[in-house]
C-alpha positions as CSV (number, residue, x, y, z in Angstrom):
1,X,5.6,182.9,87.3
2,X,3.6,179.6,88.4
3,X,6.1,177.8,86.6
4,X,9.1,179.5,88.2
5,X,7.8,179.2,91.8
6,X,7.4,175.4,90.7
7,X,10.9,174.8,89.6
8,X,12.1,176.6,92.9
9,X,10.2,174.2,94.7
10,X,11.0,170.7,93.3
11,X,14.9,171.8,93.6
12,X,14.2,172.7,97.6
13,X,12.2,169.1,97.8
14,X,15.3,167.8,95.9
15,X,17.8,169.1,98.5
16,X,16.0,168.2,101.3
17,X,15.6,164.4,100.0
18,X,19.6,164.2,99.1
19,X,20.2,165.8,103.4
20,X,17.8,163.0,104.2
21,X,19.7,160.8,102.5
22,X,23.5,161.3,103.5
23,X,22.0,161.2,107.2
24,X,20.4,158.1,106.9
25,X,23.6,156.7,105.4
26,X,25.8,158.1,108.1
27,X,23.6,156.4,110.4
28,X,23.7,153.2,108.9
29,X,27.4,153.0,108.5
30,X,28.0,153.7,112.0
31,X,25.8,151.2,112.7
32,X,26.9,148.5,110.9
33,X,30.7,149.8,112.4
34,X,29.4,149.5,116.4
35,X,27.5,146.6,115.0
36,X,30.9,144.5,113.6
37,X,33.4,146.2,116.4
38,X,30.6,145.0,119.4
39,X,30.5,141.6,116.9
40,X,34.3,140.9,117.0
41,X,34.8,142.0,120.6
42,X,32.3,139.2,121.2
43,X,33.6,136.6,119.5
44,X,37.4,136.9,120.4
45,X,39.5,134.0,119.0
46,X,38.9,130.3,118.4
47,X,40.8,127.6,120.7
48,X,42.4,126.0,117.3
49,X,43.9,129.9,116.5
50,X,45.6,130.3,119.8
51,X,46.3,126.7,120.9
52,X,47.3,123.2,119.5
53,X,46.7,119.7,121.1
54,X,49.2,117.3,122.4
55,X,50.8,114.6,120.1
56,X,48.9,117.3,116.9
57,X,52.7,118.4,115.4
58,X,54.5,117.9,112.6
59,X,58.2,116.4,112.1
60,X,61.3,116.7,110.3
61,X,62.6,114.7,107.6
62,X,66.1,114.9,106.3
63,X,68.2,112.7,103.6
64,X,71.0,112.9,101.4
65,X,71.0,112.1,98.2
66,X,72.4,113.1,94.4
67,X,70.6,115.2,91.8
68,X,71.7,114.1,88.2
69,X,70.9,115.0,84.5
70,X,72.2,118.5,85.2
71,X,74.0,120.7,81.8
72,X,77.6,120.6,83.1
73,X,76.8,122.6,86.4
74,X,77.4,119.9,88.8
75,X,79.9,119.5,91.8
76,X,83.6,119.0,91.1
77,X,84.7,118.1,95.0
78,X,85.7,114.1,95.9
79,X,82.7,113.7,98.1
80,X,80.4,114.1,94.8
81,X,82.3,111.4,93.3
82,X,82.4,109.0,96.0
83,X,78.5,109.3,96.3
84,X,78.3,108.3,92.8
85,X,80.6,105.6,93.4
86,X,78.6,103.9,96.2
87,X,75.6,104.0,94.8
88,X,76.6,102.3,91.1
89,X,78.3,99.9,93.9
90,X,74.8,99.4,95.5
91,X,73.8,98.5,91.6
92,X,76.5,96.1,91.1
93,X,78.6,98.1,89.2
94,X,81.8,98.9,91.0
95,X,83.3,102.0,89.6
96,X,87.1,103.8,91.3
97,X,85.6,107.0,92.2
98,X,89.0,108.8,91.5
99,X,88.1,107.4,87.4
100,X,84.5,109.4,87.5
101,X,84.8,112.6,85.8
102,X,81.0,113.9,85.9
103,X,80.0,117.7,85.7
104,X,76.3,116.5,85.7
105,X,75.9,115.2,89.2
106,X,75.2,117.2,92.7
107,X,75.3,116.7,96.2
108,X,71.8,117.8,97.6
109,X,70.4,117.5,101.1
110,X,66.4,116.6,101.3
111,X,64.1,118.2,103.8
112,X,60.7,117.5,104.1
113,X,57.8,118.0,107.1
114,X,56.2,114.8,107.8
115,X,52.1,116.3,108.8
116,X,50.4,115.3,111.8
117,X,48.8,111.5,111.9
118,X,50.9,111.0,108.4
119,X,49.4,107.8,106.5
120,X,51.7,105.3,104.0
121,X,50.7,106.4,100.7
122,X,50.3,110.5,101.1
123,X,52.6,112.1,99.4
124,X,54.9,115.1,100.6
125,X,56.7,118.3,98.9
126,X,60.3,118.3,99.3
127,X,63.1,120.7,99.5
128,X,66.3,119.7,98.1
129,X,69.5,122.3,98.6
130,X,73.0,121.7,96.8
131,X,75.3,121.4,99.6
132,X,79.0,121.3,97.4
133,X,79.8,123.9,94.7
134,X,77.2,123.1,92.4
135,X,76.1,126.1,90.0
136,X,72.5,125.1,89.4
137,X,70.2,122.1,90.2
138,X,68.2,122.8,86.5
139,X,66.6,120.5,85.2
140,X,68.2,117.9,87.3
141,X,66.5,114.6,88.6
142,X,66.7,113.4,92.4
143,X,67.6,109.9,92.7
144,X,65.7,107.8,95.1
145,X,66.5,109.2,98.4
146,X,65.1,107.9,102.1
147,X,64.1,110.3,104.6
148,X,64.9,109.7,108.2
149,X,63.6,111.6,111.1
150,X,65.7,112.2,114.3
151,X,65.2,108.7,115.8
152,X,66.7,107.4,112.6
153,X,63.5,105.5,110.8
154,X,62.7,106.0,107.6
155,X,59.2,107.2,106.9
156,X,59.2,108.5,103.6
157,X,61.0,107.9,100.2
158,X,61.6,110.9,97.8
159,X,62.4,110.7,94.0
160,X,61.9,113.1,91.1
161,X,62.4,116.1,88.9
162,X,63.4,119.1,90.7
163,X,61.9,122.7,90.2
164,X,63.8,125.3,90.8
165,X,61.8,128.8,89.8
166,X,64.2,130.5,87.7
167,X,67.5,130.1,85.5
168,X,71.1,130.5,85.5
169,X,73.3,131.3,82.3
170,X,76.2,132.5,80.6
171,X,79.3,132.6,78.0
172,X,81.9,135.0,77.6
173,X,82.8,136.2,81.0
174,X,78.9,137.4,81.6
175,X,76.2,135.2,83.3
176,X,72.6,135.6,83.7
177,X,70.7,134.3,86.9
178,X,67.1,134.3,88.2
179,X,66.0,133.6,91.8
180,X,68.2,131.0,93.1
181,X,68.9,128.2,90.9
182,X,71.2,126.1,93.8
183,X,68.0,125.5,95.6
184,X,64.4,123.4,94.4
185,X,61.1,121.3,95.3
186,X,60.3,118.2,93.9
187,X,56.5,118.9,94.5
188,X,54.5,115.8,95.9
189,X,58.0,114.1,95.3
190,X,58.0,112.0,98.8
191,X,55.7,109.0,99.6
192,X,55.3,108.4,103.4
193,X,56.7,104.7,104.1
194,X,55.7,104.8,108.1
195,X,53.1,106.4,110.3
196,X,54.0,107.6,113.7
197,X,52.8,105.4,116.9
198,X,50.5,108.0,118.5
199,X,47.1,107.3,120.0
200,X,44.9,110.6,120.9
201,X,43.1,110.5,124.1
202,X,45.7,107.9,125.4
203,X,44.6,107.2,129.2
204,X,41.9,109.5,128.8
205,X,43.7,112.8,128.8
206,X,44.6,115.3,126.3
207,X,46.9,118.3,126.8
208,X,46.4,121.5,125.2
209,X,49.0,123.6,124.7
210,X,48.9,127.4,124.1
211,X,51.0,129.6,121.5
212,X,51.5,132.2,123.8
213,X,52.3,131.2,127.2
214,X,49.6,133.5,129.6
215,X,47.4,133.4,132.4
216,X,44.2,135.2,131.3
217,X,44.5,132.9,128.2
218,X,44.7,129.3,130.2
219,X,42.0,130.8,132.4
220,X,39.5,131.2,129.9
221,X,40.5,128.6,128.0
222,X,39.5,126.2,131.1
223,X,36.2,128.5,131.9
224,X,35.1,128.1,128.4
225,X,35.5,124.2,128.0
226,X,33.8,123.6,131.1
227,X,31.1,125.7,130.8
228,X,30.1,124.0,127.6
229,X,30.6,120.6,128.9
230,X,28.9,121.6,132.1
231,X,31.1,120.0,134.3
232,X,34.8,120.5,135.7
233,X,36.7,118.6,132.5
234,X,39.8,120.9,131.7
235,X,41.7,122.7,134.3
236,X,45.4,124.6,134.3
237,X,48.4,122.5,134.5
238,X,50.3,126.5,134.0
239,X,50.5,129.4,132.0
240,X,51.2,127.2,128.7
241,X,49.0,124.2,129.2
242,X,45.4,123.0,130.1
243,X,44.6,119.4,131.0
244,X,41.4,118.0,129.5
245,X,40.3,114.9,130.7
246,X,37.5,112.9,128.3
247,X,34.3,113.3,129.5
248,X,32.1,109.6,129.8
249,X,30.0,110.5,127.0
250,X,32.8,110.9,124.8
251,X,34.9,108.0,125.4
252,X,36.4,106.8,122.8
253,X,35.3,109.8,120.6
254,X,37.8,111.9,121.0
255,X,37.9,113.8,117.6
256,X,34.3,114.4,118.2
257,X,35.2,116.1,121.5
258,X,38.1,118.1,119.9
259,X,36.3,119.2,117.1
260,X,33.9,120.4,119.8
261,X,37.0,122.0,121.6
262,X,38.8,123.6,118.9
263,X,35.8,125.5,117.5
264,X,35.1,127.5,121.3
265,X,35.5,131.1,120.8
266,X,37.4,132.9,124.1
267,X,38.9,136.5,124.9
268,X,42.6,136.5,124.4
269,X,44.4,138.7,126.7
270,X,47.0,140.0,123.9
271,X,50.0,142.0,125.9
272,X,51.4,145.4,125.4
273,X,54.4,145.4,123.2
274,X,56.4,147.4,120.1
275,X,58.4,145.3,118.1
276,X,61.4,147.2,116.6
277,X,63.8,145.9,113.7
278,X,66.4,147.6,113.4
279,X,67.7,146.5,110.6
280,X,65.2,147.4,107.8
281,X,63.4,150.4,110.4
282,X,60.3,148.6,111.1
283,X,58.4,149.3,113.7
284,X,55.2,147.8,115.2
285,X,53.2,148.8,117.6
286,X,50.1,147.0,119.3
287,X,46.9,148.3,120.6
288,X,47.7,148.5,124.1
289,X,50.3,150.1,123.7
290,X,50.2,153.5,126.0
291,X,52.2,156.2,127.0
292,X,52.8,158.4,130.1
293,X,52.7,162.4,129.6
294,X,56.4,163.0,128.9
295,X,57.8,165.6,126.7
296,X,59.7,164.9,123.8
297,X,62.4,166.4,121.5
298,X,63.9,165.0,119.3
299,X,66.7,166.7,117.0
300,X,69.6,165.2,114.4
301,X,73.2,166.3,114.8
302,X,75.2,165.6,111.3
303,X,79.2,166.0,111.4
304,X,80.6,166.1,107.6
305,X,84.4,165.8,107.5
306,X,86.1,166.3,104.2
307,X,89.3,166.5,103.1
308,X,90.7,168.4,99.8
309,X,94.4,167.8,98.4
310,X,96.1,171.0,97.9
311,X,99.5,170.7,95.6
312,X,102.5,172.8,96.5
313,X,104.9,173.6,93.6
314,X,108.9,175.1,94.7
315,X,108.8,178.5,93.6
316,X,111.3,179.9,90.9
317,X,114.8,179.5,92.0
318,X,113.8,177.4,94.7
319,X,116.7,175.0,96.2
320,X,117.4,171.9,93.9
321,X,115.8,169.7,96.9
322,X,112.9,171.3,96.5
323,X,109.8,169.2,95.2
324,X,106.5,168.8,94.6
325,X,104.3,168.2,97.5
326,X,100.5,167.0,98.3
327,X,99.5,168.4,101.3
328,X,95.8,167.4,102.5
329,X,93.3,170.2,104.1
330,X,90.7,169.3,106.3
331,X,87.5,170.5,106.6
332,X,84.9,169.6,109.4
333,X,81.6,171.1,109.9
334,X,78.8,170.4,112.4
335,X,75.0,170.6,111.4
336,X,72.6,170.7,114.1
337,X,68.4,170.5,113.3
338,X,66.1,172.7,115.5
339,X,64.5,170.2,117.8
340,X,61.0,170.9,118.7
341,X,59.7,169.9,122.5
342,X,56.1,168.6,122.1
343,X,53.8,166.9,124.6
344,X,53.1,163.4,124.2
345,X,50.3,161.5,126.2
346,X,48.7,159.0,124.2
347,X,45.8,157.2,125.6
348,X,45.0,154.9,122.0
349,X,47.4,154.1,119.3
350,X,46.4,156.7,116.9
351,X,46.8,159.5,119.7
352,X,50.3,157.7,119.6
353,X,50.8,158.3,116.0
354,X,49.3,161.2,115.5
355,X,51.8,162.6,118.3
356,X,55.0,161.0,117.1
357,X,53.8,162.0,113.0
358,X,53.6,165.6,114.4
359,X,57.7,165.6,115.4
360,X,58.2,164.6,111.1
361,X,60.1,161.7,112.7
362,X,61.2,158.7,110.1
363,X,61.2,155.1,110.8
364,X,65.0,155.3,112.4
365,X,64.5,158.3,114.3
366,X,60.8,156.5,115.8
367,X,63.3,153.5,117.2
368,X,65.7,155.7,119.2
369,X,62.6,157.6,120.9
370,X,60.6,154.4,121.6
371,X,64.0,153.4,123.0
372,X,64.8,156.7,125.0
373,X,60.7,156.2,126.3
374,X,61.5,152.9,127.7
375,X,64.7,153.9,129.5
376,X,62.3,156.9,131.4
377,X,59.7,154.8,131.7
378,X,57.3,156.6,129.9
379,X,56.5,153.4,127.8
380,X,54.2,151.2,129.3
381,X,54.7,148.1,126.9
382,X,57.5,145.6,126.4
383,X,59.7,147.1,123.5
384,X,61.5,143.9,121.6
385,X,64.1,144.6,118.9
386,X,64.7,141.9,116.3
């Protein structure tokens, strides 16, 4: 009996240690959650995330060139061949480009992005693209090829084996391809020639420009940056742009000040808006995103039309005109779903959600309502369709 009333116990002790338990795990999860939400709403975003510096951007490179060494998928047109013939020319071999028969040579155009503050010696990836009817650029080489930029310098010289990702092949009237063999990189395959004249800080201003043109943003871009200078440094040129001028104690340091700079955490002001493609049925909806109380119903009316051919034979000792006819029969019917009326007044994005999920809509059906929401109004957000 003693041992019976024992057992009883322990197991009581045991449940009251495993309630004591899940509670005190409850309560630390939600307090690591208020902990990281009140964390992140803190911190916001850094300067470097949301805005870039003036003169901080990269370029465009572009040549033209020829790929060789390919298996007999090269380019057939004239242009092919008198590429080949200019540049044995530039060799001192001069060749009639209507004599050059090759199957192993392509037309290619090279892009590259030159970095910002590019030195002469880093090397670049390049993209090189058949632009004539080449089949395949595999295991093709790219001859020496200058890149120019759009003030017509060269700054960068590209040369090397192209990579292409995947294969094409064939015999017999059937082919085999993977990815898309017309297209490559030549990884590393540029060396910059030229660095770009620009000098940060130049008369002891710096401009930095937002991603997102707003107000809030600028604002507390400038209130941030001088508060931690202590003095009135940056101020608003508009909704895009802040001025920064170099403090004294940071003249002629300015990475120093915008490593500084870049690192400042402030509140972005991110707007209200649902993004819509239409063509795959996404849809995207931010946080702010809210709703007036509307009703909504939303139904789908499907018209089916076919048609069956029905043959008519001449009956026995019909006319010797007579003949056999097709005549077609048309059928059309008109389905109609039951559309239910529900209430919708989100106040958060899963209320949203939760509300739309309950009409069973899809992906298409979601875009004509968020469309039909912003015609009434009802959609306080900017809707943008892709």
């Amino acid at each position: 009996m003693a041992i019976l009333k024992t057992g009883k116990s322990l197991q009581s002790r045991a449940k009251k240690n495993n309630a004591i338990t899940r509670i005190l795990t409850i309560s630390l999860l939600a307090f690591f959650f208020f902990y990281f939400s009140l964390f992140t709403f803190v911190c916001g975003e850094r300067i470097k995330d949301v805005a870039s510096f003036e003169g901080v951007r990269e370029n465009q490179l572009i040549g033209y060139s020829l790929v060789v060494g390919l298996d007999g998928s090269g380019d057939k047109g004239d242009a092919t061949m008198q590429g080949i013939a200019n540049m044995l020319q530039r060799m001192g071999l001069t060749v009639n480009p209507d004599d050059i028969k090759a199957k192993n040579t392509a037309a290619v155009m090279v892009t590259a992005t030159l970095p910002p503050f590019p030195k002469p010696g880093t090397k670049l990836d390049v993209m090189v693209s058949a632009i004539a009817d080449a089949k395949s650029l595999q295991g093709g080489t790219l001859l020496l090829t200058p890149l120019k930029g759009p003030d017509g310098k060269v700054y960068a010289l590209a040369q090397g084996a192209v990579s292409i990702g995947g294969f094409t092949g064939g015999g017999g009237g059937t082919s085999v391809q993977k990815n898309h063999p017309t297209a490559g990189r030549v990884p590393e395959g540029a060396i910059i020639e030229r660095d770009l004249p620009f000098i940060l800080g130049n008369g002891g201003k710096i401009k930095i420009f937002l991603n997102r043109p707003d107000f809030s943003t600028a604002h507390a871009i400038v209130n941030k940056i001088n508060e931690t200078l202590q003095a009135e440094y940056a101020s608003p040129i508009d909704p895009s742009a802040v001025l920064l001028k170099i403090p004294p104690s940071y003249a002629g340091r300015p990475v120093e000040l915008l490593s500084l700079v870049e690192a400042l955490e402030v509140s972005v002001d991110v707007p209200a808006m649902v993004v819509i493609n239409e063509k795959t049925g996404t849809v995207v909806i931010g946080e702010k995103v809210r709703i007036s109380p509307v009703a909504i119903a939303h139904g789908s009316l499907t018209i089916e039309i076919r048609t069956d051919y029905l043959v008519s034979q001449p009956l026995p000792y019909a006319p010797r005109k007579a003949e056999t006819v097709v005549v077609p029969q048309k059928d059309v019917q008109a389905k109609e779903q039951n559309a239910s009326l529900i209430e919708v007044s989100g106040v958060t994005l899963g209320e949203i959600v939760r509300a739309l999920n309950t009409l069973g809509v899809t992906p298409r059906d979601l875009i004509s309502i968020l469309q039909a929401l912003k015609a009434s109004g009802a959609l306080r957000a900017e809707l943008s369709i892709l």
